[in-house]
SEGU-196029 format. One line per 4 residues: number of its first residue (from 0); their letters; for each residue z, x, y of C-alpha. Coordinates in Angstrom, 1 decimal, decimal comma. Example, Ala and Ser with C-alpha at 12.3 -4.5 7.8 and 13.67 -1.06 7.14 Angstrom:
<sites>
0 = AS = 7,8/12,3/-4,5; 7,1/13,7/-1,1
</sites>
This chain:
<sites>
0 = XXXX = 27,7/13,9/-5,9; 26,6/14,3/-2,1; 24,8/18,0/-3,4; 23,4/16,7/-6,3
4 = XXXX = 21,9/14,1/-3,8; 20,8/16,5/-1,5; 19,4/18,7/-3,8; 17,4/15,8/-5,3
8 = XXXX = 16,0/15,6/-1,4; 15,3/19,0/-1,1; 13,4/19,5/-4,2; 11,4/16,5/-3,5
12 = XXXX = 12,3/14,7/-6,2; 13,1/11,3/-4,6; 10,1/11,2/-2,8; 8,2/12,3/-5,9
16 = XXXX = 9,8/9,6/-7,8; 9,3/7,3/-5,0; 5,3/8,2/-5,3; 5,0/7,5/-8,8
20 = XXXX = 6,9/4,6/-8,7; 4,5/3,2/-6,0; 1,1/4,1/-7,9; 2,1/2,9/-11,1
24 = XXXX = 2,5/-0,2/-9,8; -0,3/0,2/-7,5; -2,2/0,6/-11,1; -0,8/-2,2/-13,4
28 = XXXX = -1,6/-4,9/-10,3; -5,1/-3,5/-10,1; -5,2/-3,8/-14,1; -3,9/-7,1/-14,1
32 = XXXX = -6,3/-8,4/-11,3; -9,5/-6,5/-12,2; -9,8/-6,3/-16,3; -10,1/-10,1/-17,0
36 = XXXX = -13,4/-9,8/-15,1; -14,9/-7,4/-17,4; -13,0/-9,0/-20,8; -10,5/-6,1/-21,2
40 = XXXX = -7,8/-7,2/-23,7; -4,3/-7,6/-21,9; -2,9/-5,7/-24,2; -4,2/-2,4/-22,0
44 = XXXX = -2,0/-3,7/-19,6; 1,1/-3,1/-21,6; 0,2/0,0/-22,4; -0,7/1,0/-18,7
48 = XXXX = 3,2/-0,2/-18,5; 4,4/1,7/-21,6; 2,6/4,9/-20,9; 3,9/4,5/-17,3
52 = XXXX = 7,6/4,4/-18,3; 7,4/7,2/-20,7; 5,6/9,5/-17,7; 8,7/8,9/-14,6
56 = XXXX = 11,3/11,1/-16,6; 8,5/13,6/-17,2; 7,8/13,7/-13,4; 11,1/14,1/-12,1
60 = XXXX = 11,6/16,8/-14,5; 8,8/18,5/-13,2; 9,4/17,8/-9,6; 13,1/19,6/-10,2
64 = XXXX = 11,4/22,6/-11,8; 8,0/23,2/-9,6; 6,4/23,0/-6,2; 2,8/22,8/-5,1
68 = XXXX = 1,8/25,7/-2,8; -1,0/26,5/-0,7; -1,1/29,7/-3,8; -0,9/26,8/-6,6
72 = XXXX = 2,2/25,5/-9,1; 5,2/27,5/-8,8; 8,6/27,6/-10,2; 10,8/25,8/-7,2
76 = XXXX = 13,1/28,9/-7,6; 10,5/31,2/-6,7; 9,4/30,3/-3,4; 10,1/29,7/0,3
80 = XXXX = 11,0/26,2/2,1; 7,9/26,9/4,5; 5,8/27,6/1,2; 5,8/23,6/-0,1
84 = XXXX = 3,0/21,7/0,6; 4,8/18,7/0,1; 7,8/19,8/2,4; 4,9/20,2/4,6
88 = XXXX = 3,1/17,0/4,2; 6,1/15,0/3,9; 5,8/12,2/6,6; 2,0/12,1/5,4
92 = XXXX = 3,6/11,6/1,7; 5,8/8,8/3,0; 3,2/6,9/4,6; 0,9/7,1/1,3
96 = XXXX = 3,9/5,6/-0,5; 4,4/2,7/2,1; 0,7/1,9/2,2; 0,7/2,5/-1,8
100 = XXXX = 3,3/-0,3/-1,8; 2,4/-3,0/0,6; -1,1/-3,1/-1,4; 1,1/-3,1/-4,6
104 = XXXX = 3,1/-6,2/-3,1; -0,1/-8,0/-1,3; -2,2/-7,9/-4,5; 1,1/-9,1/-6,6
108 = XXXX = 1,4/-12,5/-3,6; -2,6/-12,9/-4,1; -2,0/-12,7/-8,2; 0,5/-15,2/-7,8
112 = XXXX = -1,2/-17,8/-5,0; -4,3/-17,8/-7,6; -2,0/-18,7/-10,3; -0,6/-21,4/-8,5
116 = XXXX = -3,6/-23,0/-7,7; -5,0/-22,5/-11,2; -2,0/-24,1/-12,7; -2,3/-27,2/-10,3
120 = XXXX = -5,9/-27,9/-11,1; -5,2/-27,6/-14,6; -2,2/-30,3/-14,1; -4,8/-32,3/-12,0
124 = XXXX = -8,2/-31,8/-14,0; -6,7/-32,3/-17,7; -7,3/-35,4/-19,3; -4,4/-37,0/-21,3
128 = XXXX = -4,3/-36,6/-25,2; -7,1/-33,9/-25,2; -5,7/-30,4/-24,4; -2,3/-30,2/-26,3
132 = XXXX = 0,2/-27,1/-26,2; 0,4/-25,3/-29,3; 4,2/-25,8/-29,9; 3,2/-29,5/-29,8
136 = XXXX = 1,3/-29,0/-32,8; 2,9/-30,7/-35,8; 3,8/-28,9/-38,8; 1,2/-30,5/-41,0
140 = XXXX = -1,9/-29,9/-39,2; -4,8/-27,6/-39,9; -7,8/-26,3/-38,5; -10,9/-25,6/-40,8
144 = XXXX = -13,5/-22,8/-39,2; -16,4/-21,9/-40,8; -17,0/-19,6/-43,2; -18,6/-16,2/-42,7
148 = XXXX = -21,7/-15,5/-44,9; -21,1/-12,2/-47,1; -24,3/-13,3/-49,0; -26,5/-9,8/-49,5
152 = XXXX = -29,7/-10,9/-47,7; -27,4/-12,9/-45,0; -29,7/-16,1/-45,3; -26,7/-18,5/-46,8
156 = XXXX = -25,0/-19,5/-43,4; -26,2/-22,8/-43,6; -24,4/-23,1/-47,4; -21,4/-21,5/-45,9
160 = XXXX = -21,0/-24,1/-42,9; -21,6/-26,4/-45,6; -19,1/-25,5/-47,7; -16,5/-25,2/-45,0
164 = XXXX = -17,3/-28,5/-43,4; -16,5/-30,2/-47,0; -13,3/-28,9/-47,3; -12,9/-30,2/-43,8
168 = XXXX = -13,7/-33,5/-44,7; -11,9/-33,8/-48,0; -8,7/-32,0/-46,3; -9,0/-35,3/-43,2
172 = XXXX = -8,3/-37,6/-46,2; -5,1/-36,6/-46,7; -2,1/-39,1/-45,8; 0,3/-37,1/-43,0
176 = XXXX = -1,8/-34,4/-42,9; -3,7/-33,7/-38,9; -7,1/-31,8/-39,4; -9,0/-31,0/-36,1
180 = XXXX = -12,7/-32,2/-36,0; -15,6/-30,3/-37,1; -17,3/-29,9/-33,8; -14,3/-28,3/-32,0
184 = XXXX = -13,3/-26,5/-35,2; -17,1/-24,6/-35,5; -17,5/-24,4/-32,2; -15,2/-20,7/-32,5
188 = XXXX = -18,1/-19,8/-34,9; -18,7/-16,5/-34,1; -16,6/-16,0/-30,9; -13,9/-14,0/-32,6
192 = XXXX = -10,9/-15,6/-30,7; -7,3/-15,0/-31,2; -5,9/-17,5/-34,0; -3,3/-18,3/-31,2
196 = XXXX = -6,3/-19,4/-28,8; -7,9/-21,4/-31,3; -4,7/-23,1/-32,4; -4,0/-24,2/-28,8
200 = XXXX = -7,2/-25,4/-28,3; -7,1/-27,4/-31,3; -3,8/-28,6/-31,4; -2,8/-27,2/-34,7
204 = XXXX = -0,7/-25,5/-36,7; -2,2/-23,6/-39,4; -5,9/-22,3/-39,9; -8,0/-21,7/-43,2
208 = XXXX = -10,3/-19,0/-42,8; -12,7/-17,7/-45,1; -15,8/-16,2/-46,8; -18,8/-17,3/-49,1
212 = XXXX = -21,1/-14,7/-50,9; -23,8/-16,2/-52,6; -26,1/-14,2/-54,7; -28,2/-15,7/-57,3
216 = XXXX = -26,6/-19,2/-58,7; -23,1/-17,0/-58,2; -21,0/-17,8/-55,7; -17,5/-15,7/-54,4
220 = XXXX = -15,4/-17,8/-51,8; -12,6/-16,2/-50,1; -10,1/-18,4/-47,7; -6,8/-17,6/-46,1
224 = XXXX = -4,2/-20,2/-44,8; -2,9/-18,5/-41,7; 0,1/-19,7/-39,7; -1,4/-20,0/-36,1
228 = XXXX = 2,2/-19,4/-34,6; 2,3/-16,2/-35,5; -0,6/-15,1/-37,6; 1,6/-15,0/-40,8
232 = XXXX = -0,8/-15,3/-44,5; 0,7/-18,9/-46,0; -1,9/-18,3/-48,8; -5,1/-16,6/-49,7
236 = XXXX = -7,2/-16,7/-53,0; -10,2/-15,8/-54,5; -12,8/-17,7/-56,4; -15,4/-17,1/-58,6
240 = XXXX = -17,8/-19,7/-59,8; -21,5/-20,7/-60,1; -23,4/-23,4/-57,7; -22,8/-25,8/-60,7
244 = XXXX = -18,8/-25,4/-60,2; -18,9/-25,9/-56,3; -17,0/-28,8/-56,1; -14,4/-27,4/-58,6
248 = XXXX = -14,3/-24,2/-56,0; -13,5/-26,7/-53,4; -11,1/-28,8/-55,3; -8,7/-25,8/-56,5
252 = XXXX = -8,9/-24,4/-52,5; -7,8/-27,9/-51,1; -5,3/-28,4/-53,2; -3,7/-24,8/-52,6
256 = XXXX = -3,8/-25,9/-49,2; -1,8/-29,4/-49,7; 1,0/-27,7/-51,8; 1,4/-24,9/-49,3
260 = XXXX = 1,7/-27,4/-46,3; 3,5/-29,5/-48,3; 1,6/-32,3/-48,4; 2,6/-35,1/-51,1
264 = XXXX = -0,7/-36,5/-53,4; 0,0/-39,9/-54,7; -2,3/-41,9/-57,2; -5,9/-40,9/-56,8
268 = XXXX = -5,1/-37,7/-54,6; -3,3/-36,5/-57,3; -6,6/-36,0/-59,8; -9,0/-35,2/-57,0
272 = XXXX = -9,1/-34,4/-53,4; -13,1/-33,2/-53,5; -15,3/-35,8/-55,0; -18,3/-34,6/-57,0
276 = XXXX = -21,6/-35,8/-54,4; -24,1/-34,1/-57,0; -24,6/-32,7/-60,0; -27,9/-30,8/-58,8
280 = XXXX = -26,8/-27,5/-57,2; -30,8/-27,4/-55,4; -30,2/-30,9/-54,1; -26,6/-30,1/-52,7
284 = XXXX = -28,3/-26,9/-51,0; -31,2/-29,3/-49,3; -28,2/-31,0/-48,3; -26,5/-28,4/-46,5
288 = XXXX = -29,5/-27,5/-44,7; -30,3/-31,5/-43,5; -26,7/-31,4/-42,2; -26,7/-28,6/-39,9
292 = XXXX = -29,7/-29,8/-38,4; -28,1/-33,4/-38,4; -24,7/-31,8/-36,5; -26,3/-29,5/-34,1
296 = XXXX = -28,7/-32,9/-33,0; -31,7/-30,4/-33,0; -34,3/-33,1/-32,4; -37,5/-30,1/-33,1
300 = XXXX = -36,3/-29,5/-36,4; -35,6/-33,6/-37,7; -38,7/-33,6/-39,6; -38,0/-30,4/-41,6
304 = XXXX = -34,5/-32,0/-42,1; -35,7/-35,7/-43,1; -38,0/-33,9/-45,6; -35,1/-31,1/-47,2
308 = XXXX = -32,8/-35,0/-47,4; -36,0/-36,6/-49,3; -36,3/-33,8/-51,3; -32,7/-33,7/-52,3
312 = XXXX = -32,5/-37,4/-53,2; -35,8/-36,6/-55,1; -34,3/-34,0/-57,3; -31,1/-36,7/-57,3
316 = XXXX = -32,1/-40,1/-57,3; -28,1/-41,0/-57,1; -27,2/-38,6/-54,5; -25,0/-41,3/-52,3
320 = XXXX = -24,3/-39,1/-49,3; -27,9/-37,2/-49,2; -29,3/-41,3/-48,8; -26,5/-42,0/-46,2
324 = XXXX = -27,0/-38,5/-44,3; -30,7/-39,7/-44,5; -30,1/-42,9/-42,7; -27,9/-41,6/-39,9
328 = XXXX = -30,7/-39,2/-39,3; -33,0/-41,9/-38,8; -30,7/-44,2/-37,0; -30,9/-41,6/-34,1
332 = XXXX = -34,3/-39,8/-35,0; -35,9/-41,8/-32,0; -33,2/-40,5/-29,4; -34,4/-37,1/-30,1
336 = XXXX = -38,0/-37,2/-31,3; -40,9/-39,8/-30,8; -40,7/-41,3/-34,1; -41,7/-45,2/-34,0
340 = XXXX = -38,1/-46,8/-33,7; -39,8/-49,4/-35,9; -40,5/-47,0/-38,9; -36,7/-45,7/-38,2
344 = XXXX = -35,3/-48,6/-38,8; -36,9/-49,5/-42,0; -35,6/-46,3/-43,5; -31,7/-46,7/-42,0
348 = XXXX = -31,6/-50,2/-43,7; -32,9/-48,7/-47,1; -31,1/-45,3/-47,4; -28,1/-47,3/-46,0
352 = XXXX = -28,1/-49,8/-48,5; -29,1/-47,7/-51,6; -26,0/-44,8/-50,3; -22,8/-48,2/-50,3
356 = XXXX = -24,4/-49,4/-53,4; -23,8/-46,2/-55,1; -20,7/-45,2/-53,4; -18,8/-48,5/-51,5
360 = XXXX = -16,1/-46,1/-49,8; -19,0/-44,1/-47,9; -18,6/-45,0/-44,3; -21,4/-43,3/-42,8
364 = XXXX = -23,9/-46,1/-44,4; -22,7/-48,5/-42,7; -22,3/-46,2/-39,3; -25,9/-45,5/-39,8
368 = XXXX = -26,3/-49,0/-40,4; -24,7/-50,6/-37,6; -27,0/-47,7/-35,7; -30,0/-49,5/-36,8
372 = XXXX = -28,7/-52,8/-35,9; -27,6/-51,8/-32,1; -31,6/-50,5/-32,0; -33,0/-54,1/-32,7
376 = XXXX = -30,5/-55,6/-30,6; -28,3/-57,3/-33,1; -25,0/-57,0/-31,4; -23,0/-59,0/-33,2
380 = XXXX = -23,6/-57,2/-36,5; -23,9/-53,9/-35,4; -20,3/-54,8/-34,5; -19,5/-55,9/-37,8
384 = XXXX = -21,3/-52,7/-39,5; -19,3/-50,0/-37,5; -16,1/-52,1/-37,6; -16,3/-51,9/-41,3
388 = XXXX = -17,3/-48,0/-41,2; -14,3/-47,6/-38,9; -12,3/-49,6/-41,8; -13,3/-47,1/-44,6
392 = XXXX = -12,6/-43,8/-43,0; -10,9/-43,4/-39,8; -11,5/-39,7/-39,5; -15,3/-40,4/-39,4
396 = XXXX = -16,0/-38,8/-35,8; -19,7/-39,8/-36,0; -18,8/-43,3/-37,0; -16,4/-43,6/-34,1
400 = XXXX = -19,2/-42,1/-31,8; -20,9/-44,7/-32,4; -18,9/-47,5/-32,5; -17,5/-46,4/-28,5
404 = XXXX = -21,1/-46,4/-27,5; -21,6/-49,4/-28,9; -18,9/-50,9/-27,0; -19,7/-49,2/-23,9
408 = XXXX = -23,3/-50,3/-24,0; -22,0/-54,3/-24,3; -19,8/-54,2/-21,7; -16,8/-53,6/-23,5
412 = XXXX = -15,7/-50,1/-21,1; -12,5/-49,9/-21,6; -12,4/-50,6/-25,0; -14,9/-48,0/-25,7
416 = XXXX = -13,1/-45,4/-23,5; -10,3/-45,9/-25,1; -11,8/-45,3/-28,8; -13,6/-41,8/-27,0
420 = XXXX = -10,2/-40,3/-25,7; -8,9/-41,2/-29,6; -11,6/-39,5/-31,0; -11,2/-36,5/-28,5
424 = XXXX = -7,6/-36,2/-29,1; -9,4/-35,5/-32,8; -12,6/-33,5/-31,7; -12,0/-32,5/-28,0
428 = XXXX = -15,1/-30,1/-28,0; -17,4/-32,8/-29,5; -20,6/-32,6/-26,9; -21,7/-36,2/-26,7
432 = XXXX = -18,5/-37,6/-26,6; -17,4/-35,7/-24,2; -20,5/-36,3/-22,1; -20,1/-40,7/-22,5
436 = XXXX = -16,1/-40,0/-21,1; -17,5/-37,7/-18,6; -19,9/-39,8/-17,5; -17,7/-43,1/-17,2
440 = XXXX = -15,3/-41,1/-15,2; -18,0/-40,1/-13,0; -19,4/-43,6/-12,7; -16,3/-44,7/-10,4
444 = XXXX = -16,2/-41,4/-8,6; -12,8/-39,9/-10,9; -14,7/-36,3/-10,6; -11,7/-34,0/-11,2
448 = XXXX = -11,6/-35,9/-14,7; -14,9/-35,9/-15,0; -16,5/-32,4/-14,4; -14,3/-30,5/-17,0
452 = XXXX = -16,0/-32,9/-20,0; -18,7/-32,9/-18,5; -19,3/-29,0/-18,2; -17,3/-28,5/-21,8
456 = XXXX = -19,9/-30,3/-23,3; -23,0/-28,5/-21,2; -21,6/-25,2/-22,7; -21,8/-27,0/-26,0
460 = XXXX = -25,9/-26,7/-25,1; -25,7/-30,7/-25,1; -29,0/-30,8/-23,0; -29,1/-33,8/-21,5
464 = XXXX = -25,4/-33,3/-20,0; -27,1/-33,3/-16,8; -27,5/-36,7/-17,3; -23,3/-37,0/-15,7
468 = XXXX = -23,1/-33,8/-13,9; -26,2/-35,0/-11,5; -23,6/-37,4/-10,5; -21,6/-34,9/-9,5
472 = XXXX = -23,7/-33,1/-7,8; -25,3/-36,0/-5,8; -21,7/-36,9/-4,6; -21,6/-33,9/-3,5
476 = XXXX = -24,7/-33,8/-1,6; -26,3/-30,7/-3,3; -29,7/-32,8/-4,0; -31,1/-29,8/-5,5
480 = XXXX = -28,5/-29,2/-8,0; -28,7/-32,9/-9,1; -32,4/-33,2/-9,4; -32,7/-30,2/-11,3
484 = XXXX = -29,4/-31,4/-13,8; -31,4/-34,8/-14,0; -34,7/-33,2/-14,9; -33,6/-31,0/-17,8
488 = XXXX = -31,8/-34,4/-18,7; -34,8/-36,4/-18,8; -36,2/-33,3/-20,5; -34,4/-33,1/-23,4
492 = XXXX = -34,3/-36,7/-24,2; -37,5/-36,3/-25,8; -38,6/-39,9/-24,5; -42,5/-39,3/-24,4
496 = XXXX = -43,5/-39,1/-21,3; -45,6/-35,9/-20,2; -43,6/-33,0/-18,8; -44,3/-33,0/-15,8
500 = XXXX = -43,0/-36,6/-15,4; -39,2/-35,6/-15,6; -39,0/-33,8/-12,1; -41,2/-36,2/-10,4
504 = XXXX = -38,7/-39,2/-11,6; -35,6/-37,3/-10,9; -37,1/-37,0/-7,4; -38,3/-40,2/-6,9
508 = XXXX = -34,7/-41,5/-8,2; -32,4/-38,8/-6,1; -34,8/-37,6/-3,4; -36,8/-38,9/-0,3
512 = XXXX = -38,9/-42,1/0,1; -41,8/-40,0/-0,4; -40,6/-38,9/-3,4; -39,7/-42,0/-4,3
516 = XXXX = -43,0/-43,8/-4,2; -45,0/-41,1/-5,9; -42,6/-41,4/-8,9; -42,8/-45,8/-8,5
520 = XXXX = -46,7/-45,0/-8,5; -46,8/-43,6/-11,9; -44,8/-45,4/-13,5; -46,2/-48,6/-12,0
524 = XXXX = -49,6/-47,2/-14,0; -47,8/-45,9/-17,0; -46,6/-49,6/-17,5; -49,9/-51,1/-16,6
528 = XXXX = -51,2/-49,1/-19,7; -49,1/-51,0/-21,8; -47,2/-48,7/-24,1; -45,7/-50,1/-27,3
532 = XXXX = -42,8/-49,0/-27,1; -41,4/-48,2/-23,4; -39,5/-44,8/-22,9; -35,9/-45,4/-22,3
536 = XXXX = -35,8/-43,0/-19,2; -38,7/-45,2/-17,1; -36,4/-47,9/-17,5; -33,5/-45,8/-16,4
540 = XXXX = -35,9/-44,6/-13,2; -36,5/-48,2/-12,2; -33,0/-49,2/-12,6; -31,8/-46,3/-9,9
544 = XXXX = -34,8/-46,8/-7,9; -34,6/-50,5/-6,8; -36,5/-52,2/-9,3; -33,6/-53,7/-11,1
548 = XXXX = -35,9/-57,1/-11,7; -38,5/-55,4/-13,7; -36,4/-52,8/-15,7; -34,9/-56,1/-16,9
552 = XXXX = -38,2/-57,8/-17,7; -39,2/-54,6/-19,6; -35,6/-54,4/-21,4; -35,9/-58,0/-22,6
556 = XXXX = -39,4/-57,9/-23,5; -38,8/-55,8/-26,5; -38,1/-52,2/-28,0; -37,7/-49,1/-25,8
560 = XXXX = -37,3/-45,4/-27,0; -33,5/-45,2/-26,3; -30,9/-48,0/-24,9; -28,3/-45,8/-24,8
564 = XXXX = -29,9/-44,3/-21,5; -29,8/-47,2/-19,7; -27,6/-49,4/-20,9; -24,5/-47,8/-19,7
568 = XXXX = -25,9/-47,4/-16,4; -26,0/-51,2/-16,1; -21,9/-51,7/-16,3; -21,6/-48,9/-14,2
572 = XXXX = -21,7/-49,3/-10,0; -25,0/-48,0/-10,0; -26,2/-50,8/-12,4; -24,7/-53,4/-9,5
576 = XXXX = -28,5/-54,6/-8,5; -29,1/-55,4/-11,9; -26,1/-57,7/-12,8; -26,8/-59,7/-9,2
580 = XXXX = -30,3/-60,6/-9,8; -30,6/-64,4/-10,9; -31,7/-63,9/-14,4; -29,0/-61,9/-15,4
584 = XXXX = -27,4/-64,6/-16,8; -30,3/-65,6/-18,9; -31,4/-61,8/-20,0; -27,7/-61,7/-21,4
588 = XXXX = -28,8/-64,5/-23,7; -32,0/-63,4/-24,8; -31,0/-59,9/-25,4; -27,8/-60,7/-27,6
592 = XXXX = -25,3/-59,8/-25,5; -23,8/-63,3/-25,1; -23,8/-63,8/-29,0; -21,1/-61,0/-29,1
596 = XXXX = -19,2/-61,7/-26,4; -18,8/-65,6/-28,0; -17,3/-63,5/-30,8; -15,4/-60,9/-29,6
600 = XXXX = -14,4/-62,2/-25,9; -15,8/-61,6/-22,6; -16,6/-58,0/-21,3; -14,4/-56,4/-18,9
604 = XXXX = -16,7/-57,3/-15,8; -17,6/-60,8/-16,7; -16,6/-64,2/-17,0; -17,3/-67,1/-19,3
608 = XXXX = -18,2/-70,3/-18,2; -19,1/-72,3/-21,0; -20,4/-70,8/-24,7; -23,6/-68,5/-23,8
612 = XXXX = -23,0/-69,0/-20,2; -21,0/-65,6/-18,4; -21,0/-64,6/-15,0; -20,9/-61,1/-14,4
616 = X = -19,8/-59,3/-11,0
</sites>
């Protein structure tokens, strides 16, 4: 044993062995560090292991048979001790293997320390019932994503959303069955993500994934019910139909879906999962197009989309859900666009009204509704409106959007927090929820909870996230950072006002006193002009710089272009100046807040004194 030993020494085989060792390892900690920058799969890393492993007996076979010599590769039986470069260049070799190795071992501690620290912000940062581990995912739970167009001219993407988002929908409906929100769910459009990754993410268990190719008034769908654990096919099937049998398409795919995952239909499950909306194909197309406009909130196209909706219900006069997606449009047209709030409402109450009459189970009517209602002011039965949406179908995120903000905006915070972390348990990549959640967090100065919202729903392209993250960055001092997050805020709030206005108020609100007065100036003359209707954000500007008193005279004196944008700011710290002035107590009364608070109980800051009579702190 002791010559085998030493003739492993004196071939060099130990200290080649010992070299390769070294690099190798050397390599995969450099892999493992540096390929994440540049997005290279990990599964090169394994390989850099395999193809490791399989090289060392390799080496030490050729390190028994040759030597390296100042003449080139010989056979070690061929030459002369004094004739081996490494014999020669031994205690150089050595050192190259120590150093090799303590960078090995140093970039292995500095892999781990980062770990560390990533895992404990994670366990700081997360917010409860958001961001689930996939082997919490029950059984019976599914994600929907959307479908890829396979049309021939590529132009159907909106039908294919569609098409996927209705299955989604009718899929929600079903008792004992989880299905992740449509937001979160089409937010992977495109980004080609393990099925594991999305699962995670979403909290489920299984995934339908599929294809529409639409040529003519044919149509070819393709979906596959894939087992997120590990990527096994449940299911897949093709169907072949015409834009007349679309809702028999979707029918025969959702009910695949139920008997694979075992889902039990009872009474009218049983006949029909997918309700027929229309039996005009064009009209259900129009549809389609007004509802990606509608999700993506992409305020420069609402006329095109109020027009394709009018023209649907023309070609259908009894198209429930193209009136109802007609008045939710309208109930938040004025957030987005300058249309008259005035004219907006008129056209919520009507579509609203004719969609329940034709279809009593629709909640969105009433959502869009109780949208309208919250506009004028009328508290109480916007209340009643989105309680009663809420009552009809629970898995209606926009419904339950609305009816948080609702609550929020009255005073009712907790409450309304409370039906936002529900709906992002549902939806957790749903931009405008997650920017009210951020922004409450942010309000009391929870930033660890806040920023991750916050900045999930700025890489949803949710514009006018700056609105929270300026808090941020004003807490953190950086008053560039904020003024330039409230700007593009201000900016993409559509509220009016010339462009140039949305720097100069950002300014005036986060910068100097200099700043400050020039933005007072202007809007001290925009108000003397006497606008009809008052842009939400100069309200907003006056709240946050010191002119609480007439930011409540404006409030209270009638219609502005969006509530939402100031209204939370009043129960927040920052709306403090406002709830200690005098006529608080009266503005609650005139406005309507005190009318809901006699109904539903005093908000979380205030108390009542006698009926219409609250004290708030």
């Amino acid at each position: 044993m002791r010559t085998f030993v030493s003739e492993l020494r004196r071939r060099n085989v130990i200290r080649a062995a010992a070299f390769y060792a070294a690099s190798a390892w050397l390599a995969v900690q450099v892999a493992t560090q540096v390929f994440p920058f540049f997005d290279v799969p990990t599964w090169t890393v394994r390989w850099i292991v395999v193809a490791a492993v399989i090289g060392f007996p390799f080496l030490i076979a050729f390190a028994w048979l040759y030597e390296i010599t100042p003449q080139g590769l010989k056979r070690e039986s061929e030459i002369a001790r004094d004739e081996s470069i490494a014999r020669a260049t031994g205690r150089k070799l050595d050192r190259w293997i120590i150093a090799t190795m303590g960078v090995a071992i140093v970039l292995l501690l500095a892999n781990q320390i980062v770990a560390h620290r990533s895992e404990s912000v994670a366990t700081t940062t997360a917010v409860p019932a958001i961001t689930r581990p996939a082997d919490a995912a029950p059984a019976k739970s599914i994600a929907v994503l959307p479908f890829t167009d396979l049309s021939p001219t590529h132009d159907q993407d909106y039908f294919s959303d569609g098409m996927a988002e209705e299955l989604l929908n009718a899929l929600a409906k079903l008792r004992d069955l989880k299905v992740a929100g449509r937001t979160s769910s089409f937010s992977f459009k495109g980004r080609n993500e393990d099925l594991r990754t999305i699962g995670k993410a979403l909290g489920v268990a299984n995934i339908l994934e599929g294809s529409l190719r639409k040529q003519g008034d044919k149509v070819r769908i393709t979906a596959q019910l894939i087992q997120v654990s590990d990527g096994f096919h449940l299911w897949s099937d093709t169907y072949d139909g015409d834009l007349g049998d679309v809702f028999a398409l979707q029918e025969r795919i959702a009910h695949a879906i139920a008997d694979k995952l075992e889902i039990v239909l009872t009474g009218d499950a049983a006949q029909r999962i997918v309700p027929v909306a229309t039996s005009n194909p064009d009209a259900y197309a129009l549809y389609f197009k007004a509802t990606g406009t509608f999700n993506r909130r992409d305020g420069a196209h609402f006329p095109e989309a109020i027009a394709e909706l009018e023209q649907a219900i023309a070609l259908d006069p009894k198209f429930a859900r193209a009136h109802a997606r007609l008045a939710a449009l309208m109930a938040i047209a004025p957030t987005y666009t300058v249309l008259d709030p005035v004219a907006a409402v008129a056209s919520v109450e009507t579509h609203a009204r004719l969609a329940s009459e034709l279809d009593p189970k629709l909640a969105e009517p009433y959502a869009a509704l109780g949208q309208s209602l919250s506009i004028r002011r009328r508290y109480t039965e916007a209340r009643v409106a989105f309680e009663h949406a809420r009552e009809l179908d629970k898995t209606d995120t926009t419904s339950a959007l609305w009816y948080a903000t609702e609550l929020v905006m009255t005073g009712y915070g907790e409450r309304g927090n409370a039906v936002l972390d529900d709906l992002l348990a549902i939806d957790p990549m749903l931009p405008t929820a997650l920017l009210w959640r951020g922004a409450s967090y942010s309000y009391f100065g929870d930033y660890a909870h806040a920023e991750p919202l916050l900045r999930r729903a700025a890489d949803a392209k949710l514009m006018f996230a700056g609105l929270g993250l300026s808090y941020i960055a004003d807490a953190r001092n950086d008053k560039a950072e904020a003024i330039a997050q409230l700007t593009t805020a201000f900016g993409a709030l559509d509220s009016g006002l010339p462009k140039e206005w949305n720097g100069m108020l950002a300014s005036g609100i986060l910068g100097d006193a200099s700043a400050r007065a020039d933005a007072l100036d202007v809007v001290h003359r925009y108000l003397d002009a006497k606008p009809r209707v008052v842009s939400g954000v100069v309200v907003y500007a006056l709240m946050r710089m010191g002119e609480p008193g007439r930011a409540l005279a404006i409030i209270a004196d009638g219609f502005t272009s969006n509530d939402a944008v100031f209204l939370a700011l009043m129960w927040s710290p920052y709306g403090r100046d406002v709830r200690a002035l005098p006529e608080f107590s009266a503005f609650t009364r005139r406005i309507g807040f005190a009318e809901v608070w006699d109904t539903y109980g005093a908000p979380d800051d205030c108390t009542r004194e006698a009926a219409g009579n609250y004290v708030c702190r």
